[in-house]
DSSP file (Angstrom, degrees, kcal/mol; ACC not computed):
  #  RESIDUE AA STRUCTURE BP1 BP2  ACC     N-H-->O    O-->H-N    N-H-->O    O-->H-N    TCO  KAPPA ALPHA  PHI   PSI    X-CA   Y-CA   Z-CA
    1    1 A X              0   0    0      0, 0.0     2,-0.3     0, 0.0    10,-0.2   0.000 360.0 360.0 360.0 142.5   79.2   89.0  210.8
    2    2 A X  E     -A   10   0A   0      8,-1.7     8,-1.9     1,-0.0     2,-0.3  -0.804 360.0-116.4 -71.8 124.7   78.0   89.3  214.6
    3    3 A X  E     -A    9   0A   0     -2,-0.3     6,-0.2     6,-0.2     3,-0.1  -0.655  39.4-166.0 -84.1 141.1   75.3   87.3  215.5
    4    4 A X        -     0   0    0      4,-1.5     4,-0.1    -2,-0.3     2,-0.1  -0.100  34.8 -64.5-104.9-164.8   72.3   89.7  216.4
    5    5 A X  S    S-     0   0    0      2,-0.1     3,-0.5    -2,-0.1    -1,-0.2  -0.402 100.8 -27.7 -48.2 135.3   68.7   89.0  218.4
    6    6 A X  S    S-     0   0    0      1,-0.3     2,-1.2    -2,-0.1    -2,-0.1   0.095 133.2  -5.0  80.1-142.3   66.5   86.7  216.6
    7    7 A X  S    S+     0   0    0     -4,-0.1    28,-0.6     2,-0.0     2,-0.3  -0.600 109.6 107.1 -83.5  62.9   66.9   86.6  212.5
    8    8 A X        -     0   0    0     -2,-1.2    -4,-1.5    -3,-0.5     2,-0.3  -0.901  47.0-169.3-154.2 154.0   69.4   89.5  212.4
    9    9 A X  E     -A    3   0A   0     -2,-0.3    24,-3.7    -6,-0.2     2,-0.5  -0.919  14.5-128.3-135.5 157.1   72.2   89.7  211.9
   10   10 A X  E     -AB   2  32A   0     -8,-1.9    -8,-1.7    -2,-0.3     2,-0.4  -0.650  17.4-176.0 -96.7 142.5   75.1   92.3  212.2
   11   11 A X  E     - B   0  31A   0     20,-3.1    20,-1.3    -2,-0.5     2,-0.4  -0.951   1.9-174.6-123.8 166.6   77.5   93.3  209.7
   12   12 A X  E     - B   0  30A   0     -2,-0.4    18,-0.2    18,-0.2     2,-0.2  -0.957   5.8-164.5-155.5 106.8   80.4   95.7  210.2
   13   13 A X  E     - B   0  29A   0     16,-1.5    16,-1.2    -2,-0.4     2,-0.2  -0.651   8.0-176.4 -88.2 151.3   82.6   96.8  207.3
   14   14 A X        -     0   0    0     -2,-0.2     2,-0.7    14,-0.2    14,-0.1  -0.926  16.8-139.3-128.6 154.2   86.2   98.5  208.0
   15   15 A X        -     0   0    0     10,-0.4    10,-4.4    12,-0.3     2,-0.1  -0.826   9.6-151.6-134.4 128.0   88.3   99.8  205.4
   16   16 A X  B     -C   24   0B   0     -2,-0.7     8,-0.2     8,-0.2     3,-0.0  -0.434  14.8-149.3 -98.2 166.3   92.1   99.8  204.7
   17   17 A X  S    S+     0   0    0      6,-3.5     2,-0.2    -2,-0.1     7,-0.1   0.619  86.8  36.6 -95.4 -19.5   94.2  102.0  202.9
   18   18 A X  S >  S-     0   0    0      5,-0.4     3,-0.6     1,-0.1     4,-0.1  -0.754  85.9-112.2-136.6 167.7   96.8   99.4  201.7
   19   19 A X  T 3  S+     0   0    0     -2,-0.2     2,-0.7     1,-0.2    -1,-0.1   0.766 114.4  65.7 -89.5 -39.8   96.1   95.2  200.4
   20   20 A X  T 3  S-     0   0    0      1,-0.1    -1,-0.2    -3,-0.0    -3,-0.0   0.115 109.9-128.5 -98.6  41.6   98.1   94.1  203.7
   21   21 A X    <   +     0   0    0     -2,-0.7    -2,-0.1    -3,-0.6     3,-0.1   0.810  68.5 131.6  31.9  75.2   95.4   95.5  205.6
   22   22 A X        +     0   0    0      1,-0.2     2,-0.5    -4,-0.1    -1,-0.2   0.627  59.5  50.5-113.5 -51.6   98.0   97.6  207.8
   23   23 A X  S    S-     0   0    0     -5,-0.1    -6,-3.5     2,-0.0    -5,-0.4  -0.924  75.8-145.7-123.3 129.1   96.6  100.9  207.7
   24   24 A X  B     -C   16   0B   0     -2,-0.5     2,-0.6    -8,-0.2    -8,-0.2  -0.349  10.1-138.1 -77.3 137.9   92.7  101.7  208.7
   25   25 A X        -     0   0    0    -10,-4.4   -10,-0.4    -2,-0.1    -1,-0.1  -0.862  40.5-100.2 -90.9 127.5   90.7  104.3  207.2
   26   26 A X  S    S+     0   0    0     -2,-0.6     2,-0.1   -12,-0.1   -12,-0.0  -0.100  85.1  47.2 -30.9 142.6   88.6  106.1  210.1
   27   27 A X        -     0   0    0    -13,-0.0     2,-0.3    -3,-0.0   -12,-0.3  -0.315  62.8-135.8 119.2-172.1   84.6  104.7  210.4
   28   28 A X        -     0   0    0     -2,-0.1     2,-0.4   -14,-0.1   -14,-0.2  -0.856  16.1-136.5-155.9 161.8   83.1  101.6  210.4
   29   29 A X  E     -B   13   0A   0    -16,-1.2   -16,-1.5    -2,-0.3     2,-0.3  -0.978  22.8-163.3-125.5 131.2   80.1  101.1  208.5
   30   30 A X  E     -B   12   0A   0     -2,-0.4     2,-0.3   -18,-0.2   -18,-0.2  -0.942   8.2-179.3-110.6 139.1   77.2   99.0  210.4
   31   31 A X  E     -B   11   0A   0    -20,-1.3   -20,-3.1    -2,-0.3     2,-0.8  -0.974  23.9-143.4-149.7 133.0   74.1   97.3  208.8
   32   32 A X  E     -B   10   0A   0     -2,-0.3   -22,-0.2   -22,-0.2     2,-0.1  -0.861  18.4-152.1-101.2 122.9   71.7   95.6  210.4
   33   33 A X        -     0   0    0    -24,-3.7     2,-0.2    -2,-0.8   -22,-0.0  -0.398  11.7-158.4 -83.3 158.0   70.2   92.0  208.0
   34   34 A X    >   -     0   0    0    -26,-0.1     3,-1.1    -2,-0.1   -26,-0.2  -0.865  23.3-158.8-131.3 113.9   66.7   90.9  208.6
   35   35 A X  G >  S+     0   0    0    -28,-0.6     3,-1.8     1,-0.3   -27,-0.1   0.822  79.7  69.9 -87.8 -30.1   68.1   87.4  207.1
   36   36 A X  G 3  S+     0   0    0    -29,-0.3    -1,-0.3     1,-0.3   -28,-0.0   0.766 104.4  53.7 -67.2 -17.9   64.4   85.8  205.9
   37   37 A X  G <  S+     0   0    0     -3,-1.1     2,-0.4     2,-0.0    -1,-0.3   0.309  83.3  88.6-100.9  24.8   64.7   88.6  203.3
   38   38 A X    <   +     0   0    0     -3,-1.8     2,-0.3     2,-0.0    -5,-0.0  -0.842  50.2 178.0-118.1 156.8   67.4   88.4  201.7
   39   39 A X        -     0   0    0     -2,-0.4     2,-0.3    29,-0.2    -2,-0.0  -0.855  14.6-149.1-148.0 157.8   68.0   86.3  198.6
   40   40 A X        -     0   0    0     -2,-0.3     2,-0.4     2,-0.0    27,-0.0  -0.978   5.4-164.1-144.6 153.0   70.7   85.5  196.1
   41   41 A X        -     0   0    0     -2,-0.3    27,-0.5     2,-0.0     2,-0.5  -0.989   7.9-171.2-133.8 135.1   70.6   84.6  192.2
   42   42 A X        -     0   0    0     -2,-0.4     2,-0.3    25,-0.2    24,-0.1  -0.907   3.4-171.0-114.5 157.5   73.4   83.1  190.4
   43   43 A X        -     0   0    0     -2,-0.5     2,-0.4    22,-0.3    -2,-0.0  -0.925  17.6-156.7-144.6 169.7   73.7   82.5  186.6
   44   44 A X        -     0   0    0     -2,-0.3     2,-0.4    20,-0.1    20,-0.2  -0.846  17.8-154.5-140.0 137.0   76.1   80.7  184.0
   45   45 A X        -     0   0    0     18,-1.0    17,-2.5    -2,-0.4     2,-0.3  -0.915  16.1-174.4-137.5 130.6   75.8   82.2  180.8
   46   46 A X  E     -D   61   0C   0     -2,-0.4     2,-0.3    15,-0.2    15,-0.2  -0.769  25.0-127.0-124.5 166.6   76.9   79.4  177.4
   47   47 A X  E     -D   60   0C   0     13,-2.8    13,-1.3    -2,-0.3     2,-0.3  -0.720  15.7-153.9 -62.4 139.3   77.1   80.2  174.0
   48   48 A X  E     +D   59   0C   0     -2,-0.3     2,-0.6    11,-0.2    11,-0.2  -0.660  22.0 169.9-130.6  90.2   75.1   78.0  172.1
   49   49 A X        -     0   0    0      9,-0.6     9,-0.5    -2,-0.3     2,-0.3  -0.835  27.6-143.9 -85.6  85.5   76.7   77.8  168.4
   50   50 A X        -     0   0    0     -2,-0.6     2,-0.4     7,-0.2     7,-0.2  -0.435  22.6-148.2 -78.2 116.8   75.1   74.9  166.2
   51   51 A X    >   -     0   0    0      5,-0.4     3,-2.5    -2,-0.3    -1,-0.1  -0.707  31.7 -88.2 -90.0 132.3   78.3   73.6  164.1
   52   52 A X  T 3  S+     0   0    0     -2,-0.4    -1,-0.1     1,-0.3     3,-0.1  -0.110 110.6  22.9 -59.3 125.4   77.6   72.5  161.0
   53   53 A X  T 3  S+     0   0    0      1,-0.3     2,-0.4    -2,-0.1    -1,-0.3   0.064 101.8 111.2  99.1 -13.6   76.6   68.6  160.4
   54   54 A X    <   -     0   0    0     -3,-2.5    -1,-0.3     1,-0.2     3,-0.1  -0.628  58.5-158.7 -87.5 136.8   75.5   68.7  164.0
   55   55 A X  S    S+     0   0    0     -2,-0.4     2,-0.4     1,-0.2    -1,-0.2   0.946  81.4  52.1 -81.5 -33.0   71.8   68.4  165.3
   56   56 A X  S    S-     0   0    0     -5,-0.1     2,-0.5    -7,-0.0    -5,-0.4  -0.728  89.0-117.4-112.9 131.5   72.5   69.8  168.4
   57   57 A X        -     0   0    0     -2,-0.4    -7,-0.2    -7,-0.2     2,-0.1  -0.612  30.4-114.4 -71.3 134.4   74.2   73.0  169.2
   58   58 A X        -     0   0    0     -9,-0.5    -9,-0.6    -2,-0.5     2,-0.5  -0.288  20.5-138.9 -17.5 114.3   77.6   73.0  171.3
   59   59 A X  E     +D   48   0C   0    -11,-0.2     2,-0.4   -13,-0.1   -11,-0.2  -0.964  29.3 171.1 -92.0 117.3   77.4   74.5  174.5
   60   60 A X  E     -D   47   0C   0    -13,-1.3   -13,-2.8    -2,-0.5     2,-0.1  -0.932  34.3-109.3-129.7 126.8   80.7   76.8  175.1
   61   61 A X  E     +D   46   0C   0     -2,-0.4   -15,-0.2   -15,-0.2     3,-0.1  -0.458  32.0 177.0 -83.6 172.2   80.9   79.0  178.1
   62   62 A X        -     0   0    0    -17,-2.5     2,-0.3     1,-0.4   -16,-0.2   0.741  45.7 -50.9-134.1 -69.4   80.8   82.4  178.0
   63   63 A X        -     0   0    0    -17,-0.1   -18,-1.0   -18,-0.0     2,-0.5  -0.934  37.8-102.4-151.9 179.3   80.8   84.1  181.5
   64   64 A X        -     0   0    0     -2,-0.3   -20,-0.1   -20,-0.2     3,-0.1  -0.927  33.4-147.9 -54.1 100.0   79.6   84.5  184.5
   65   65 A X        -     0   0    0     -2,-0.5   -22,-0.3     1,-0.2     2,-0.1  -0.236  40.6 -80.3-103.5 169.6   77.2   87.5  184.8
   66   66 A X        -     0   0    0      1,-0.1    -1,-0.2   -24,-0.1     2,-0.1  -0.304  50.5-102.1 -63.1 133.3   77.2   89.5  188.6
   67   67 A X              0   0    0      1,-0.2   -25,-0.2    -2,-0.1    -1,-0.1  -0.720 360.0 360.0 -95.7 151.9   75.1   88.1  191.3
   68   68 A X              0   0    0    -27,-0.5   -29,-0.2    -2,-0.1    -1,-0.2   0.140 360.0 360.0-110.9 360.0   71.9   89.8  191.9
């Protein structure tokens, strides 16, 4: 990212055709942030399986869900 005017900020995407970034695909993609709006959520997702003779269930992870 570019740093823009004020709270914004620029971001500029390019895109390759190949993993060793060698050959460009034509455009650029530009977006302009307004950064005070933007937000992020992360989560951890357990299993919670109460094994028998236990008071308390067993926490086992499970996955990671997408960040919102």
């Amino acid at each position: 990212m570019t740093q823009g005017k004020g709270n914004f900020e620029k971001l500029r995407i390019e895109s390759y055709k190949d993993s060793a970034f060698t050959e460009k695909v034509e455009g650029i993609f530009m977006l302009l942030l307004i950064l005070r709006h933007i937000t992020t959520r992360h989560k951890i997702e357990f299993c919670d399986t109460q094994a028998p003779g236990r008071s308390m269930p067993v926490l086992k992870f499970n996955k990671i869900p997408a960040q919102k």
